[in-house]
N, C-alpha and C positions, 0 to 999 in steps of 0.2 A: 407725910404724904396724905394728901386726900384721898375718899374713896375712888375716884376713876382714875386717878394717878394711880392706886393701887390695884384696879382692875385691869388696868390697861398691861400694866408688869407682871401681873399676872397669865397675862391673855400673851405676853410675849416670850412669859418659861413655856407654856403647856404648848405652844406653836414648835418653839426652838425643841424642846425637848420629844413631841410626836414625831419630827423630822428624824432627828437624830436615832430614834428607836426605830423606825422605820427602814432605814436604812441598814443599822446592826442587829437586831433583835428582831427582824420580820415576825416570826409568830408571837412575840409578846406582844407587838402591834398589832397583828389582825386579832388578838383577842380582843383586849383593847376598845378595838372600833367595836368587835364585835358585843361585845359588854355594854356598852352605850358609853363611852371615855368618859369615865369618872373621875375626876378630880377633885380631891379633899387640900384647902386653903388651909395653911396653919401659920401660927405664930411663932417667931423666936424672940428675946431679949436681947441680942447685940448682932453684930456681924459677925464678931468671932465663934459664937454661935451656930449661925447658918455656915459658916465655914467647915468649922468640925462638924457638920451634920452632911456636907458635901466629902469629908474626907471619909467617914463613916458607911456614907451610901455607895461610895466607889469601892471602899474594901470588903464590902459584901458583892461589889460583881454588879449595882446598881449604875444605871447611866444618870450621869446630873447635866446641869448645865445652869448657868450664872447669868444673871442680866444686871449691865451696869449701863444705865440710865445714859442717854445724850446731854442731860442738861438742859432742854430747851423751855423747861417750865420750872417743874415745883423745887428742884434738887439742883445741887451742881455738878457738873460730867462727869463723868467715870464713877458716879456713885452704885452701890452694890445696891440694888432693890429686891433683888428675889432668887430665889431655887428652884429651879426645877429637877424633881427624884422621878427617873421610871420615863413613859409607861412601864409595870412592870409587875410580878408577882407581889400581891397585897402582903401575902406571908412575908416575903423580904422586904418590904417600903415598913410596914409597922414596925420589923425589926430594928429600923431607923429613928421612926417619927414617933411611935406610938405615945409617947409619954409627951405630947406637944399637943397644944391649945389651940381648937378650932379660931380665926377672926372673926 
């Protein structure tokens, strides 16, 4: 994917996933907002990968949430582009990601 192919996937975990926390996690979300929502971009090497890192973040009590692409451009449909972990306690999100490479 190119860069605003990957921003764009990205801009659609941090949306999907503020929702989501918002509605189960209210005060991890007003911290959150109130923190100025920081999001840290990282890298995996496969999809199986970002999977066990979604199965991972949910067994720590972490919300995730999956974006599998339309297809209308760079990829074809249902392809898996991104994760979103949290919003959520930094303490438990590194318990997850911590050992993962910034993009």
């Amino acid at each position: 994917m190119g860069k605003g192919k990957i921003a764009a996937q990205v801009g659609h975990a941090s949306v999907n996933a503020s929702e989501n926390v918002r509605k189960k996690y209210r005060s991890w979300w007003r911290g959150w907002i109130a923190e100025g929502q920081c999001k840290v971009i990282l890298k995996v090497k496969s999809e199986a990968e970002l999977l066990r890192l979604k199965d991972e973040a949910e067994k720590n009590n972490l919300p995730t949430v999956l974006v599998h692409d339309k297809g209308l451009t760079q990829v074809e449909p249902g392809t898996l582009t991104c994760l979103g972990i949290g919003p959520g306690p930094s303490e438990l999100i590194d318990k997850v990601t911590g050992s993962l490479r910034l993009l």
